[in-house]
N, C-alpha and C positions, 0 to 999 in steps of 0.2 A: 672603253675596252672593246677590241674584235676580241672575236671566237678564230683560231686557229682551228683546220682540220689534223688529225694525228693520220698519221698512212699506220696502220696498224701492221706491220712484216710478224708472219708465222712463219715458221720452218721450210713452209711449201712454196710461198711465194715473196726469194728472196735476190731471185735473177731481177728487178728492175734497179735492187739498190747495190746490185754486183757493175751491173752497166755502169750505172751513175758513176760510181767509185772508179771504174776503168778509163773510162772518159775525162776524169779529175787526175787521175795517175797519170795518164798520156799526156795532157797538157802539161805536167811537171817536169816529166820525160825530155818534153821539148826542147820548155824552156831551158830547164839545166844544156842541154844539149849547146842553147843559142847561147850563152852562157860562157860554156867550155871552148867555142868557136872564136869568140870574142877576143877572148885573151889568148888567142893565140895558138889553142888546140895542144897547150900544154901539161903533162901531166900531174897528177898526184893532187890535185885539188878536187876532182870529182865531188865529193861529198861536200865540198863549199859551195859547188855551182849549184847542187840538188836544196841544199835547204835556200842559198838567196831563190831557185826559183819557187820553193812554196812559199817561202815570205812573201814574193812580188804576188802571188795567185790567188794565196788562200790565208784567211783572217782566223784567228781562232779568239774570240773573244771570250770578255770574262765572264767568268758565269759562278753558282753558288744553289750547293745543293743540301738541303734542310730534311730531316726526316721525325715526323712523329709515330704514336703508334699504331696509327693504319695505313700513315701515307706519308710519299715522297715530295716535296717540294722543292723544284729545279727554277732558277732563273740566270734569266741569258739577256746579257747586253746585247741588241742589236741596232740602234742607232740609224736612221735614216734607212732603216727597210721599211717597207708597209705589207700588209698582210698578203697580199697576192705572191709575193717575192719569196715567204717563208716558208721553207718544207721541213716538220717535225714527223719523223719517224720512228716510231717506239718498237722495240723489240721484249719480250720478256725481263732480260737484263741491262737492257741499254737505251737510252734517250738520242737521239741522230737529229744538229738542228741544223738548218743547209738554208741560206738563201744565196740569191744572185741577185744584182744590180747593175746598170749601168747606166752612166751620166752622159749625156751631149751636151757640146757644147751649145749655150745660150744663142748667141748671136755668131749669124751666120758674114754678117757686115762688118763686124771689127776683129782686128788684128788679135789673137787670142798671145799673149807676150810667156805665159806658160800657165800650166792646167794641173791641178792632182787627182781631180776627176775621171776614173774610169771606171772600167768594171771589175767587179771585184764578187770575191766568193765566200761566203760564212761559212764556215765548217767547225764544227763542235760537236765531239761523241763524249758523252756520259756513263759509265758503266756504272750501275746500280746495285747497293751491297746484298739486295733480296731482290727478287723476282718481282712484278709489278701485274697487275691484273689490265689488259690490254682494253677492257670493255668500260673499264671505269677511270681515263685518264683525259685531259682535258687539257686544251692549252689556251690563254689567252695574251693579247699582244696590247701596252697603251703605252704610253711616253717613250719611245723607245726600248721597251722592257718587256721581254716573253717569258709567261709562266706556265709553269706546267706543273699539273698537279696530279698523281699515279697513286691510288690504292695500291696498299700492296696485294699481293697475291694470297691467299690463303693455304696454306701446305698442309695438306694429309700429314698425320702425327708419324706412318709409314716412311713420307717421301723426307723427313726433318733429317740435316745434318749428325752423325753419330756424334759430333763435339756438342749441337743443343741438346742433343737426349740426355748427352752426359751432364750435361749442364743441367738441366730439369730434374733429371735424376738427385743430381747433389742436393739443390735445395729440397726437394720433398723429402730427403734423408735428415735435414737441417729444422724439419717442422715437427717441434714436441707435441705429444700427445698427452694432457693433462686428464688425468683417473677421476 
C-alpha cells in the first residue's frame, strides 16, 4: 500500500482548486464546441455535444462510502494510476479525487492499426453527510484501489443541527427514571 498525500483546502486557500476546476471546464467547453462544429454547426443539440465531451475527457469512477461512529470510509476505483498521478483533496464536507494519465505509444517502428490509449482525467467529488476533521484523514492507494479514511469532526453541542438537538432531546425524554 502507498500513502497518498490529502491537499488539505480551508476556506482561505481555495483559488488553486477554482483554477484547476476552470481549466477542466475550458477543455469541456472545447470539446463540446469541436463537437457542435462537426455535425455541422447545427442547432438544438448543445447539451449532447457538452456531456459526449465530458464523457470523452473526464472518468467518474466507482466509488463507495462507509461510515462508522467516528469515521468515514471512502473507496475509489482507480485502475492503472500510480501514486504520483493522484490528487485527493479534502474540504470539511467533501472528499475531491483527481488524477491524470497518459499513455504513448510503445513502439515508435510499427504501424500502430488503432490505439484506446490516451489521456484521460479521474474526477470524483464526494460530499460528506458530517463534517470531517482535516488533521486526521489519511489516504492510501494498492491494487488499484484508493482509500480514504476521515475522522469525523467533532461539533460543539452549541454548533449541533436544531433537528439532532431535537432528536437528543426526545430520547432523554424517553429515559425513565426508576425511585
Amino acid at each position: 500500500m502507498s500513502k497518498i498525500d490529502i491537499r488539505k483546502l480551508e476556506k482561505e486557500n481555495k483559488e488553486s482548486l477554482l483554477a484547476s476546476m476552470e481549466t477542466l471546464f475550458c477543455r469541456i467547453k472545447e470539446r463540446a464546441y469541436a463537437l457542435f462544429e462537426k455535425r455541422g454547426q447545427a442547432e438544438g443539440k448543445d447539451m449532447d455535444d457538452w456531456l459526449a465531451a465530458e464523457r470523452e475527457l473526464l472518468w467518474s469512477p466507482p466509488a463507495e462510502l462507509t461510515e462508522t461512529e467516528s469515521e468515514f470510509h471512502l473507496r475509489v476505483a482507480v485502475p492503472g494510476f500510480e501514486e504520483k498521478e493522484i490528487e485527493v483533496t479534502a474540504t470539511p464536507e467533501t472528499v475531491i479525487v483527481k488524477a491524470e494519465a497518459s499513455t504513448q505509444t510503445e513502439s515508435e517502428k510499427a504501424d500502430t492499426l488503432f490505439s484506446e490509449f490516451a489521456a484521460r482525467t479521474l474526477l470524483r467529488r464526494i460530499d460528506l453527510p458530517a463534517p470531517i476533521d482535516l488533521d486526521h484523514t489519511n489516504a492510501t492507494l494498492g491494487k488499484g484501489l484508493l482509500k480514504v479514511v476521515a475522522r469525523k469532526a467533532v461539533r460543539p453541542e452549541a454548533e449541533k443541527p436544531e433537528a439532532e438537538k431535537k432528536e437528543q432531546a426526545k430520547e432523554i425524554r424517553k429515559i425513565a427514571v426508576a425511585a
